[in-house]
Backbone as a ProteinNet text record, in pm:
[ID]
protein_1_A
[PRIMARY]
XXXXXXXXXXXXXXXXXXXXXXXXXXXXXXXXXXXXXXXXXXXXXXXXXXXXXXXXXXXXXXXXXXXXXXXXXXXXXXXXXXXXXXXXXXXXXXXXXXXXXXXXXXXXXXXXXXXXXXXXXXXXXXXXXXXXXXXXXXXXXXXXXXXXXXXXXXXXXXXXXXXXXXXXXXXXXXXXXXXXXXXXXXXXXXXXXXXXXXXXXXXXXXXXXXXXXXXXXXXXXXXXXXXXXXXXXXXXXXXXXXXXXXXXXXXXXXXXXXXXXXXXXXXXXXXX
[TERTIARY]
6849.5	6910	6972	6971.2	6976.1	7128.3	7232	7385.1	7395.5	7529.5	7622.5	7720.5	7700.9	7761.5	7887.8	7954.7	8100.6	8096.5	7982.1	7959.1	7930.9	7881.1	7848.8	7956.9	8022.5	8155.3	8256.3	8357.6	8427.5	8565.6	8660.7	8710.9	8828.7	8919	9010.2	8988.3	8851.4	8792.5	8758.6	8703	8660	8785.2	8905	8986.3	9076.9	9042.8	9132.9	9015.1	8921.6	8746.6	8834	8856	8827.7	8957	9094.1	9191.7	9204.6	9143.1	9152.2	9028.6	8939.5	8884.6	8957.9	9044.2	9089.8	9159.6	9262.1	9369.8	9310.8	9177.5	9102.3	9086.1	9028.5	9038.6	9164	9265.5	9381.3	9430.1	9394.8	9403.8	9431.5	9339.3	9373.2	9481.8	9562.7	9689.5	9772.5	9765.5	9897	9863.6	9996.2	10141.8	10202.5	10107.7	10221.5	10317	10190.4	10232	10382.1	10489.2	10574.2	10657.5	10619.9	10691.2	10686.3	10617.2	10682.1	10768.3	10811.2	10946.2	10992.1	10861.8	10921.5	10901.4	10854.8	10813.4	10933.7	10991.3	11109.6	11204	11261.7	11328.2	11318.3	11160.7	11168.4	11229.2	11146.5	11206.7	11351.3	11407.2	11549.6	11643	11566	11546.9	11525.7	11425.8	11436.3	11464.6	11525.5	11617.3	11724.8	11791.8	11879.3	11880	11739.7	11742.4	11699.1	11688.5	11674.8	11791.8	11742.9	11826.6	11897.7	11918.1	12024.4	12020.5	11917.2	11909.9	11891.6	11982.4	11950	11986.7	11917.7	11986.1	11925.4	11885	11842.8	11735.6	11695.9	11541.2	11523.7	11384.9	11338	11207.4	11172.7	11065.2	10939.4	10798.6	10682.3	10621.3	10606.4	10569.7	10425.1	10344.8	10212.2	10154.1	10022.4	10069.9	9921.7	9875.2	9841.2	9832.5	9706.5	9743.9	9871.4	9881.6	9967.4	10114.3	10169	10249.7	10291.5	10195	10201.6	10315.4	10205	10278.7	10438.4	10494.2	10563.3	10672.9	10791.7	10958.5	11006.2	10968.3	11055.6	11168.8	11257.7	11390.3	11493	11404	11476.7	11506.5	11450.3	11442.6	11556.4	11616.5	11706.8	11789.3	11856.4	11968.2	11914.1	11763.9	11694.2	11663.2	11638.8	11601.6	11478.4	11392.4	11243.3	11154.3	11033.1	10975.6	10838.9	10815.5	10754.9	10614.1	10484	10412.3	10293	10206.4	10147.3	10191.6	10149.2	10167.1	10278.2	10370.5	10424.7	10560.5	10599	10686.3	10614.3	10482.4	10423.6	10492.4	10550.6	10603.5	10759.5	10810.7	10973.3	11005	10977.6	11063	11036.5	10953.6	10898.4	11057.7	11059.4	11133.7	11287.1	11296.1	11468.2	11484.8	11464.9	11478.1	11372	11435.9	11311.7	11325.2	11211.4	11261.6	11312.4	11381.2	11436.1	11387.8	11235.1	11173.5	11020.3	10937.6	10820	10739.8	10600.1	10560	10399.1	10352.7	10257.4	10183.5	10028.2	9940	9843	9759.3	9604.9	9643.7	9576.4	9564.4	9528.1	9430.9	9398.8	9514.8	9573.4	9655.9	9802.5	9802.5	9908.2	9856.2	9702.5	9671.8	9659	9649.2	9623.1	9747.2	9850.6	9997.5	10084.5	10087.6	10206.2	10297.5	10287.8	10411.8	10474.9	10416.9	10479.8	10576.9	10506.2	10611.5	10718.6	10679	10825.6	10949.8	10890.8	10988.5	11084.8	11027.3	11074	11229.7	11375.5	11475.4	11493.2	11374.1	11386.3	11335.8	11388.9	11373.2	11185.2	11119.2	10968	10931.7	10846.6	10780.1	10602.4	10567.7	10443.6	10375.7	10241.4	10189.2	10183.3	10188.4	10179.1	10051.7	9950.1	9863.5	9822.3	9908.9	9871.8	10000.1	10075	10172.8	10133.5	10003.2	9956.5	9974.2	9999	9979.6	10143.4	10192.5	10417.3	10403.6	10436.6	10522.6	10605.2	10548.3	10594.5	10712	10728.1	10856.1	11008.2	10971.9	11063.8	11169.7	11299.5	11362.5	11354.7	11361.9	11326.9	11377.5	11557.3	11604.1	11520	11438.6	11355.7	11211.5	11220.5	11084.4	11055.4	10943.1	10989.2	10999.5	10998.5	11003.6	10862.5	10777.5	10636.3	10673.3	10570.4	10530.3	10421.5	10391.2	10230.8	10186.9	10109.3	10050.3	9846.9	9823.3	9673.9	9557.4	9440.4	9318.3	9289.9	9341.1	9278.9	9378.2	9289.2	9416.3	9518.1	9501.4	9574.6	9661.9	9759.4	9871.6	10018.5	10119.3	10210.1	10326.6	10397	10476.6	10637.5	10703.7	10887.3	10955	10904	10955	10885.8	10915.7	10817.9	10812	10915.6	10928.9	10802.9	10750.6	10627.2	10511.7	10415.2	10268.6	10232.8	10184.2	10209.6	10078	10006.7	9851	9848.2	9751.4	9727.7	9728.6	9632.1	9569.1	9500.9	9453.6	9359.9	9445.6	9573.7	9602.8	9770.5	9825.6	10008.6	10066.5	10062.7	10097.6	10168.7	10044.8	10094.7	10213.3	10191.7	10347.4	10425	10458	10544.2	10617.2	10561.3	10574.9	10615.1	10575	10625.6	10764.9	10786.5	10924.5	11016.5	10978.9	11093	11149.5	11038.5	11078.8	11145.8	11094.2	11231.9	11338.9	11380.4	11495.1	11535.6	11551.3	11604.7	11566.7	11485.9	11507.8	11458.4	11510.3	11517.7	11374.8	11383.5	11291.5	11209.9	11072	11009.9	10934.5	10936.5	10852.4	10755.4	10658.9	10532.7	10506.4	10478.6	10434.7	10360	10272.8	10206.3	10074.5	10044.7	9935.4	9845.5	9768.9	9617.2	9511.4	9522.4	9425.3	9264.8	9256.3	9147.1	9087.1	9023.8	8952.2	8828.3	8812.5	8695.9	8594.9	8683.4	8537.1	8448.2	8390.1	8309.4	8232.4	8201	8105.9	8171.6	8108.8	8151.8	8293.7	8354.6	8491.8	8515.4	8641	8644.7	8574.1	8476.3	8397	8520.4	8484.8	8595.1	8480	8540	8424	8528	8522.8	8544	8512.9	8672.2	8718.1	8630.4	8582.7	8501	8536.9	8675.1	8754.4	8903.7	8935.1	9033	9049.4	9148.4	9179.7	9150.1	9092.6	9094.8	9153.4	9171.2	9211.7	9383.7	9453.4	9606.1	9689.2	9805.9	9886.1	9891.4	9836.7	9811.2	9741.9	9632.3	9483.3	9501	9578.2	9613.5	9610.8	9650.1	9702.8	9588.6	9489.8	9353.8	9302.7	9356	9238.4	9103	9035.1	8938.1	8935.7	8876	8814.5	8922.4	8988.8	9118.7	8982.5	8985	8960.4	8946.2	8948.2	9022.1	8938.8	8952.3	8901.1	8912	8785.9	8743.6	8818.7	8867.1	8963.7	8890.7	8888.1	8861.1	8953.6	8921.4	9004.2	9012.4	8903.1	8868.2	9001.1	8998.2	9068	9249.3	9295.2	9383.6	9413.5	9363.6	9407.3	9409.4	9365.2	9375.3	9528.3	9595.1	9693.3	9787.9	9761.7	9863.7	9901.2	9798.5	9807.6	9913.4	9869.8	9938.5	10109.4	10114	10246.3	10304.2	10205.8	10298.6	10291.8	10297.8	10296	10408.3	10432.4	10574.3	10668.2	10683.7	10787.3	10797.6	10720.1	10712.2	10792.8	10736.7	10813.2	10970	10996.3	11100.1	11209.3	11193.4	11256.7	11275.7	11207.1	11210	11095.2	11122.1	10997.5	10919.7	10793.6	10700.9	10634.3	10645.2	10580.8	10556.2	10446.6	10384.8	10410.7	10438.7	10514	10403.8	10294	10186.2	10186.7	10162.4	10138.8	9996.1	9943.2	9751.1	9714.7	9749.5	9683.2	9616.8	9526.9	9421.9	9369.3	9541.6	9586.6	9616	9549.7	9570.7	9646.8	9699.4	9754.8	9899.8	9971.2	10120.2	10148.9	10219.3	10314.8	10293.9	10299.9	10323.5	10444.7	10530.6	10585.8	10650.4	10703.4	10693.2	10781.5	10767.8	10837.3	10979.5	10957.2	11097.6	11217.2	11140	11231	11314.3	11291.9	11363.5	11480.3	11517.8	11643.5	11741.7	11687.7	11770.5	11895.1
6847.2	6979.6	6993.9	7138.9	7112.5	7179.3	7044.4	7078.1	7140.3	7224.4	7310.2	7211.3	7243.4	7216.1	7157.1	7262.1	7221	7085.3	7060.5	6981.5	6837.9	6810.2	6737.8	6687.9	6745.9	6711.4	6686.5	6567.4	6509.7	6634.9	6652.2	6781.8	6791.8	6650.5	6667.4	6708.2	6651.1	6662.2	6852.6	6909	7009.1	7113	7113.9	7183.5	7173.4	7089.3	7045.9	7147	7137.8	7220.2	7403.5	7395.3	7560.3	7570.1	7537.9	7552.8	7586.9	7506.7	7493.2	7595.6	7654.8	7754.5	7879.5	7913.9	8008.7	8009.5	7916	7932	7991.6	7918.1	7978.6	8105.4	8150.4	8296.7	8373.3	8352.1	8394.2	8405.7	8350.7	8291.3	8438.7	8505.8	8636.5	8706.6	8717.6	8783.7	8697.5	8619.3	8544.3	8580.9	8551.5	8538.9	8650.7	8725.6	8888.7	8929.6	8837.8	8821.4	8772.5	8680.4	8609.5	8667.8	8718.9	8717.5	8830.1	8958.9	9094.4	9149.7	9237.7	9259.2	9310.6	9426.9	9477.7	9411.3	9245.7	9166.8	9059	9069.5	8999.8	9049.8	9154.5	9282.7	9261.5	9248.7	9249.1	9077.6	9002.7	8847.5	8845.6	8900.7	8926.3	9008.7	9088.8	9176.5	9118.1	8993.8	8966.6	8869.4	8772.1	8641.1	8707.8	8824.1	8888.3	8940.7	8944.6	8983.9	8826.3	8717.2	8662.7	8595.7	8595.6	8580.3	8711.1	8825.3	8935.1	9025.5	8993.2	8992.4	8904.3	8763.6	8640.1	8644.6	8654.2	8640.1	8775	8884	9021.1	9029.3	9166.1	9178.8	9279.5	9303.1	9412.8	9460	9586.5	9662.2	9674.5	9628.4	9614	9740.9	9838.8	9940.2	10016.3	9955.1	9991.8	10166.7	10196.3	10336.1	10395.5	10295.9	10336	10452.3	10472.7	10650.2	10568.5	10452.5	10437	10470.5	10503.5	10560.7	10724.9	10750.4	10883.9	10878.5	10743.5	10746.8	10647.2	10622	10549.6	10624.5	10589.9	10721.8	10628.9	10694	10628.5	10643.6	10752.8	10758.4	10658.1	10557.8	10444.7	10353.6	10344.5	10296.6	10333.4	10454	10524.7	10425.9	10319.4	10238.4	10090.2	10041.9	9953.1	9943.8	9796.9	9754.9	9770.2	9862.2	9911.1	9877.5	9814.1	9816.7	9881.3	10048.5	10084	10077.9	10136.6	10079	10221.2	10226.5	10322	10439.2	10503.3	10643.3	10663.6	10579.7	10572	10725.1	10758.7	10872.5	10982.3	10972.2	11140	11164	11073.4	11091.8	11120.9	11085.7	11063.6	11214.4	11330.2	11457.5	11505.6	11436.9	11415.7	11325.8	11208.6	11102.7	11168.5	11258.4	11250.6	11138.1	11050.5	10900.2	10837.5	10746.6	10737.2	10580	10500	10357.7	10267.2	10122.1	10110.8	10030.4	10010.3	9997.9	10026.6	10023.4	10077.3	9944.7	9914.2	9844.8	9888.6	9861.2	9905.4	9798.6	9767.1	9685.1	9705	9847.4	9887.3	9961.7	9937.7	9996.5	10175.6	10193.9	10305.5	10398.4	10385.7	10402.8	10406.3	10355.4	10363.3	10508.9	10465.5	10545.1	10725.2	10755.6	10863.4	10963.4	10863.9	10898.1	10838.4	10827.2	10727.2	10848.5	10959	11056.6	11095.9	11067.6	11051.6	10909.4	10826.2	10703	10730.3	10749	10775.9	10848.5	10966.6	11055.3	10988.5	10880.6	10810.7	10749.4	10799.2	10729.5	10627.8	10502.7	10376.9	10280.1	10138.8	10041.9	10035.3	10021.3	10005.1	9833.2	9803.3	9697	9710.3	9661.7	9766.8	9647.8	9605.5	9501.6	9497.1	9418.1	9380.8	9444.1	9471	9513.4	9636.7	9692.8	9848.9	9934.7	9824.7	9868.5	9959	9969.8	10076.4	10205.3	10209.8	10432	10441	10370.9	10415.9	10446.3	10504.9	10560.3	10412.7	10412.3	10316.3	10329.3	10490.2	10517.4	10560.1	10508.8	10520.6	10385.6	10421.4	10262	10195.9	10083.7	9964.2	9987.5	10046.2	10066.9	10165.9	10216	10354.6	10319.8	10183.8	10129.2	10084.5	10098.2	9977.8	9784.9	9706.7	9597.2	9573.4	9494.7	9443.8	9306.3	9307	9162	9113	9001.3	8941.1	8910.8	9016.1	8975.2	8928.7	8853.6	8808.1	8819.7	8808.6	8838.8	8700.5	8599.3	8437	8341.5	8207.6	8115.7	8152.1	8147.4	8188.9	8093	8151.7	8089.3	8184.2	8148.4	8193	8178.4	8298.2	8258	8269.5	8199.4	8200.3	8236.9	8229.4	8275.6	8408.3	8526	8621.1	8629.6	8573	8575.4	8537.2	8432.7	8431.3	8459.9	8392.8	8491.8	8499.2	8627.9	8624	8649.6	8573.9	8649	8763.3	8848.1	8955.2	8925.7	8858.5	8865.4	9034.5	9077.6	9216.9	9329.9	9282.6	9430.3	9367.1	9505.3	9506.4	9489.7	9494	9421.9	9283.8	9218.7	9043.5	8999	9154.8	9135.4	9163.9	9279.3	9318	9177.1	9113.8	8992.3	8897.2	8907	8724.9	8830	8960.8	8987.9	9015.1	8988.4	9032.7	8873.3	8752.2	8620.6	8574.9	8634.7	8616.2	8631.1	8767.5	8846.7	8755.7	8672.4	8625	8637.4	8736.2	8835.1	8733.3	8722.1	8652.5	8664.2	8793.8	8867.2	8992.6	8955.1	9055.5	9113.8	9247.2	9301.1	9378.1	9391.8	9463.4	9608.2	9706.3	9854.1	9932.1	10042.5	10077.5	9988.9	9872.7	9786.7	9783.4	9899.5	9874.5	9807.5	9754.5	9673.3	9733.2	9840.1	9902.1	10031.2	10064.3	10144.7	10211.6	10349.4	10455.3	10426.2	10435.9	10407.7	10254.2	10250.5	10105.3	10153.8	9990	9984.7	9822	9789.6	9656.8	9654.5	9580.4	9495.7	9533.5	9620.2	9632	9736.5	9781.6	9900.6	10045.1	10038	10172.8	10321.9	10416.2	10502.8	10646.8	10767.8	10859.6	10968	10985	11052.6	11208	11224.3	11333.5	11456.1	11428	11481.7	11447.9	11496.9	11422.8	11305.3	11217.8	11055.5	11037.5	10931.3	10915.8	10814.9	10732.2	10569.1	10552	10668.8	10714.7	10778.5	10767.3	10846.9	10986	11040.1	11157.6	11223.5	11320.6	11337.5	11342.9	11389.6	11392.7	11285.9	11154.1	11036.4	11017.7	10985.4	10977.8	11053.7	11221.8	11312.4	11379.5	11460.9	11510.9	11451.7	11401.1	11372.5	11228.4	11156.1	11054.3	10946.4	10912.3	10712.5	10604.4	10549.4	10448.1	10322.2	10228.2	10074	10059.8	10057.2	9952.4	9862.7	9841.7	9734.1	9596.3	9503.1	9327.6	9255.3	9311.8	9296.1	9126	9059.2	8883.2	8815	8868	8810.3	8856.5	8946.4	9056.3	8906.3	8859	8799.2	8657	8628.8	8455.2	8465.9	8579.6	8597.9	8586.9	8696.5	8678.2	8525.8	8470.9	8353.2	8263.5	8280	8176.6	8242.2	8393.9	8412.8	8337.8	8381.5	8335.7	8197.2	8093	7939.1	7964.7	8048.7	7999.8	8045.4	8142.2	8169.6	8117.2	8026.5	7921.7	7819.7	7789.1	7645.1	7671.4	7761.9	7819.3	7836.4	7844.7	7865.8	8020.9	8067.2	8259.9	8296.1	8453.1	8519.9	8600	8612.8	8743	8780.8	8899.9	8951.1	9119.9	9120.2	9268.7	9344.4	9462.5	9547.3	9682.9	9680.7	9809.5	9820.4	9968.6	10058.5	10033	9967.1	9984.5	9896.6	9817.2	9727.6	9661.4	9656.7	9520.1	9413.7	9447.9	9225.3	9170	9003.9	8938.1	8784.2	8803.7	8712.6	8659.7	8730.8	8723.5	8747.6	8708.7	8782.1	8907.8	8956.4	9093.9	9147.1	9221.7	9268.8	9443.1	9450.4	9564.2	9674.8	9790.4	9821	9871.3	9955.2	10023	9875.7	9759.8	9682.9	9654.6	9628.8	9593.2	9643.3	9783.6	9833.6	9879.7	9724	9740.7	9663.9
10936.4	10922.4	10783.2	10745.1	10608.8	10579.6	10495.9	10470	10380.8	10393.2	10322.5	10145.4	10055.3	10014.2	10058.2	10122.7	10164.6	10265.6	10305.1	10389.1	10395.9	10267.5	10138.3	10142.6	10062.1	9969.3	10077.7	9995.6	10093.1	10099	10199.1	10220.1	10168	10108.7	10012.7	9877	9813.9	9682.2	9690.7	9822.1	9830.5	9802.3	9881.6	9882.6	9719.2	9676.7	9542.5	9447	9459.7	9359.7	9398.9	9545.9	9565.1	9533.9	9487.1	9469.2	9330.8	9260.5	9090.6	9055.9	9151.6	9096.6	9125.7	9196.4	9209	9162.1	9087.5	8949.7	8907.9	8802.5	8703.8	8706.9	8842.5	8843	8809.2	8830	8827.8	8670.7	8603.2	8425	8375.4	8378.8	8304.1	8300.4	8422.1	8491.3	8421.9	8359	8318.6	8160.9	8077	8123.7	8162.2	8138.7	8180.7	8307.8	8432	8606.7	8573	8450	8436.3	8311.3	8226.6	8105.8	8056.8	8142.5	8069.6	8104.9	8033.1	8110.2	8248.3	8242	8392.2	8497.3	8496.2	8596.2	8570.9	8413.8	8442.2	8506.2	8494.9	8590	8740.3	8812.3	8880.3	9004.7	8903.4	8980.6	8955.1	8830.1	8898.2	9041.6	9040.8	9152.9	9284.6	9251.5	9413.5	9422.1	9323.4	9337.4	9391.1	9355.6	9454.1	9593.1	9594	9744.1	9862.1	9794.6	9878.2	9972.9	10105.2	10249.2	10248.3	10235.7	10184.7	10362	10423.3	10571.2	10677.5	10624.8	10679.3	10848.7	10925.9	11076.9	11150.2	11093.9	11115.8	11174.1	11209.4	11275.3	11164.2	11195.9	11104.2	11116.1	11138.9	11165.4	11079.7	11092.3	10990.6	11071.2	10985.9	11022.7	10951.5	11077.5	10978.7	10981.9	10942.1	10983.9	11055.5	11194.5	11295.2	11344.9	11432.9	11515.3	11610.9	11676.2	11767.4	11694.2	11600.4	11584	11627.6	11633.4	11760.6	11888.6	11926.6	12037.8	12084.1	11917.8	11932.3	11901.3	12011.4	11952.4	11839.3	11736.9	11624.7	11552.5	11644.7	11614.4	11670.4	11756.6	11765.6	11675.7	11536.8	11438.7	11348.2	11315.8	11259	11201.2	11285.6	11225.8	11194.5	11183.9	11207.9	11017.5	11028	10871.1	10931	10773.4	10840	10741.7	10682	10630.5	10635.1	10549.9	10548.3	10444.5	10442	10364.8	10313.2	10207.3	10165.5	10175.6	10253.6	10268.3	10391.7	10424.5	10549.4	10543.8	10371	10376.2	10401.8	10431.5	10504.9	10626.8	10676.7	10851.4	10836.3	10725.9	10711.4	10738.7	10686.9	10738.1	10893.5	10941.6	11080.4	11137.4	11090.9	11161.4	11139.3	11017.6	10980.7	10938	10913.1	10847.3	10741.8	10626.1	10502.6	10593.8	10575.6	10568.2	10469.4	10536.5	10447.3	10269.5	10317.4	10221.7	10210.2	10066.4	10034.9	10016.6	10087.1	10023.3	9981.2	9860.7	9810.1	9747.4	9786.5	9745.9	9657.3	9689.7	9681.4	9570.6	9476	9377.4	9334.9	9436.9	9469.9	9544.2	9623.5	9716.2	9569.6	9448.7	9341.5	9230.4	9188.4	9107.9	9172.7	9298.8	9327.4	9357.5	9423.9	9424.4	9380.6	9306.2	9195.3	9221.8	9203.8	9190.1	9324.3	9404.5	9570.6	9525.7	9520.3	9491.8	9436.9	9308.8	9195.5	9264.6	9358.9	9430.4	9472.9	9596.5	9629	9640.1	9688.5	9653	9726.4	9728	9819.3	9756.2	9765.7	9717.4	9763.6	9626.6	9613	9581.3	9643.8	9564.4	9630.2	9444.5	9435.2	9378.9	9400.9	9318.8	9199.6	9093.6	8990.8	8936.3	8935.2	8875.3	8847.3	9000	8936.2	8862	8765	8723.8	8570.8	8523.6	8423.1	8457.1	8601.1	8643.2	8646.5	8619.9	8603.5	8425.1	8403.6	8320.7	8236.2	8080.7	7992	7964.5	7940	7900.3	7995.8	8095	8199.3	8166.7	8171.3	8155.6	8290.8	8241.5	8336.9	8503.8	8500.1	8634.7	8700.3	8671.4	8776.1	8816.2	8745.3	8842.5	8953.9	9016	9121.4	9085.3	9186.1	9206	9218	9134.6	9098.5	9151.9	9249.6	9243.8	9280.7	9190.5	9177.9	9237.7	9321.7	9412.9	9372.6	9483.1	9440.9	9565.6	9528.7	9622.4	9658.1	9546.1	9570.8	9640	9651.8	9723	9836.1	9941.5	10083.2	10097.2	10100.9	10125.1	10178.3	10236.4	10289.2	10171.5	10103.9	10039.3	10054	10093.9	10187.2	10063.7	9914	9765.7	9715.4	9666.2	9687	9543.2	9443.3	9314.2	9198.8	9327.9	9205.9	9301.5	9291.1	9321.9	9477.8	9542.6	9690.9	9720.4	9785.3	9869.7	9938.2	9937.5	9985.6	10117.5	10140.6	10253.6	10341.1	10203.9	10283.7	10345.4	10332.1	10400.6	10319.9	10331.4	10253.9	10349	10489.6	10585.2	10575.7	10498.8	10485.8	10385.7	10274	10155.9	10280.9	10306.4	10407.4	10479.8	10526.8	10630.4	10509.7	10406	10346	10238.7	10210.9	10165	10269.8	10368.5	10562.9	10544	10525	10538.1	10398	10288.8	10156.2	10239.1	10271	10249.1	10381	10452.3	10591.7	10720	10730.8	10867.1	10969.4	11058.4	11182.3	11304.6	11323.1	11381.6	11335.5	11305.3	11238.1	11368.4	11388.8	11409.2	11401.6	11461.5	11405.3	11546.3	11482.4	11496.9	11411.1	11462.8	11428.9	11371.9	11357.4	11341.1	11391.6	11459.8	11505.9	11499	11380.4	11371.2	11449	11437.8	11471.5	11414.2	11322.2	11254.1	11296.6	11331.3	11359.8	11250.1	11109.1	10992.6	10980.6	10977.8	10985.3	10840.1	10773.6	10647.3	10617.1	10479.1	10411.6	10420.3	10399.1	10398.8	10263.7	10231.2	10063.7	10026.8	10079.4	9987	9988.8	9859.3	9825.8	9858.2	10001.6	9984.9	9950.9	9971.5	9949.5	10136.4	10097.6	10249.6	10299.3	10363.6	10394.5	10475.2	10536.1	10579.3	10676.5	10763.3	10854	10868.3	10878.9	10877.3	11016.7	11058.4	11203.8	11217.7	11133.1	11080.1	11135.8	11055.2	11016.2	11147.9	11091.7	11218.5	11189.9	11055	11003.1	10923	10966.3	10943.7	10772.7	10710.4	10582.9	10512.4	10558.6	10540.1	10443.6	10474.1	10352.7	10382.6	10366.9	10381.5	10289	10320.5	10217.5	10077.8	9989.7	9879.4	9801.6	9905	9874.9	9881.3	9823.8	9755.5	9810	9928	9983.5	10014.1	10022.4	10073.4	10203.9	10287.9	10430.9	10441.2	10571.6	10591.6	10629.9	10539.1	10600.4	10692.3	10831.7	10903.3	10913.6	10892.9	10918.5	10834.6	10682.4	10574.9	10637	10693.4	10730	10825	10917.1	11031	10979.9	10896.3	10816.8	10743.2	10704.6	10632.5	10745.7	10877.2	10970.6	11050.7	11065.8	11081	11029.4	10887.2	10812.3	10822.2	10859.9	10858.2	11007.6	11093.2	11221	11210.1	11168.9	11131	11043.2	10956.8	10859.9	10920.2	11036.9	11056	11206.9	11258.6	11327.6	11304.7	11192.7	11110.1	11107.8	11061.2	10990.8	11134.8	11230.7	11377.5	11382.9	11301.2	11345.1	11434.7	11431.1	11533.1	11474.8	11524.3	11472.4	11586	11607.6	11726.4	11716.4	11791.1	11789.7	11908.5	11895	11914.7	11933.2	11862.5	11839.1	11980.7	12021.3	12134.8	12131.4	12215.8	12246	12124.5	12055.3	11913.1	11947.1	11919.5	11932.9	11824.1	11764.4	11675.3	11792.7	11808.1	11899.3	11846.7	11732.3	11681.5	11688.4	11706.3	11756.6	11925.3	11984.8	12115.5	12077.4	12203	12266.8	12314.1	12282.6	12329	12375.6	12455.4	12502	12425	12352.2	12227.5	12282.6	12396.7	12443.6	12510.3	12561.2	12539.1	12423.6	12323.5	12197.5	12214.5	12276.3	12250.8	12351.1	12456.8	12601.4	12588.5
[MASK]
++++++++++++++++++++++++++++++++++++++++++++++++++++++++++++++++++++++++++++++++++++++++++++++++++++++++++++++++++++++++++++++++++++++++++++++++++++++++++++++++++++++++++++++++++++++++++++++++++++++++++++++++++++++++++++++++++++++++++++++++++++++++++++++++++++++++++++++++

């Protein structure tokens, strides 16, 4: 039968090859990922925020149709971490959350000026920091951080470089475990998508979102990337193992989700 490279090769030598090629890949992003300023700005920024919710719970709030069906004015006094487009719902909720997190590049370049609006602590990946404004001083930016497509890994430091893992979900989850939080939970995470195609293919919206908790959310002629849901669940993984290790919790919370990677739990419990 005929072997796999990987199969060949002995699996310490292997993992040490696919490790040091994905530095390499990474080569270009440096030194700037470290030594410009608004990325020095920002690791100051979150050397301050680390443990700053040590003992806490806190809400990962993806932006699912099951948010429909979720009362989210129970959230009101809740540390919330919101993500992309999640302030389309805020004059809905009466409440902003208590933070932004932003990955996709696309999802930066098309509304950067929704962001900017924004009076909430942002952190926005590192790369799509060309669509902000040069001449803005440093305090009106958001919080950049380097995030990457390569090397999977779980990061408990968010200061230096954090894996994607396919969806902003997984920042979400490794800046909840910077900042302390005890108990993360997860809502709105469907983990289930109407559009089907490649993993990554960026296509162009044709009309109504079916994806979103709001048809607008990527509506008519918006930009957006297919979700790799495979890569999405190798990231969650590695989160529910660190915050395993760590003696915290992660558990899902989505109304009807079909992530099968965390506990289940029942959402209107949380606030008995």
């Amino acid at each position: 039968m005929k072997q796999t490279l990987k199969q060949i090769i002995p699996q310490p030598f292997w993992q040490f090859s696919h490790d040091a090629y994905d530095a390499l890949r990474r080569m270009p992003e440096l030194p700037a990922a470290y030594l410009h300023p608004w990325r020095r700005e920002s690791i100051r920024r979150l050397a301050a925020l680390k443990d700053i919710h040590k003992g806490k719970r806190a809400f990962i709030i993806g932006n699912g149709p099951s948010l429909k069906q979720t009362d989210m004015s129970k959230l009101n006094n809740e540390i919330t971490f919101g993500m992309n487009r999640i302030y389309l719902a805020f004059p809905e909720w009466g409440f902003t959350t208590t933070y932004l997190c932003v990955t996709n590049d696309l999802v930066v370049e098309q509304f950067v000026n929704d962001i900017n609006a924004l009076a909430i602590p942002k952190f926005i990946a590192w790369r799509s920091h060309p669509h902000f404004n040069s001449n803005l001083p440093v305090t009106q930016l958001p919080t950049f951080v380097y995030t990457t497509y390569t090397g999977p890994k779980f990061a408990g430091d968010v200061r230096g470089r954090v894996w994607e893992g396919a969806t902003v979900t997984n920042l979400a989850l490794q800046l909840a475990f910077h900042m302390g939080i005890e108990k993360a939970i997860l809502i709105g995470v469907d983990h289930n998508f109407a559009s089907k195609g490649d993993a990554n293919k960026t296509v162009v919206s044709e009309g109504d979102d079916p994806n979103h908790f709001m048809p607008n959310y990527f509506g008519k002629g918006v930009r957006w990337q297919l979700p790799d849901l495979v890569t999405s669940e190798i990231g969650y993984a590695l989160a529910r193992e660190a915050y395993h290790r760590a003696g915290r919790e992660l558990v899902d919370a989505t109304i009807g989700g079909k992530l099968t990677i965390f506990p289940k739990v029942e959402y209107n419990t949380l606030f008995e």
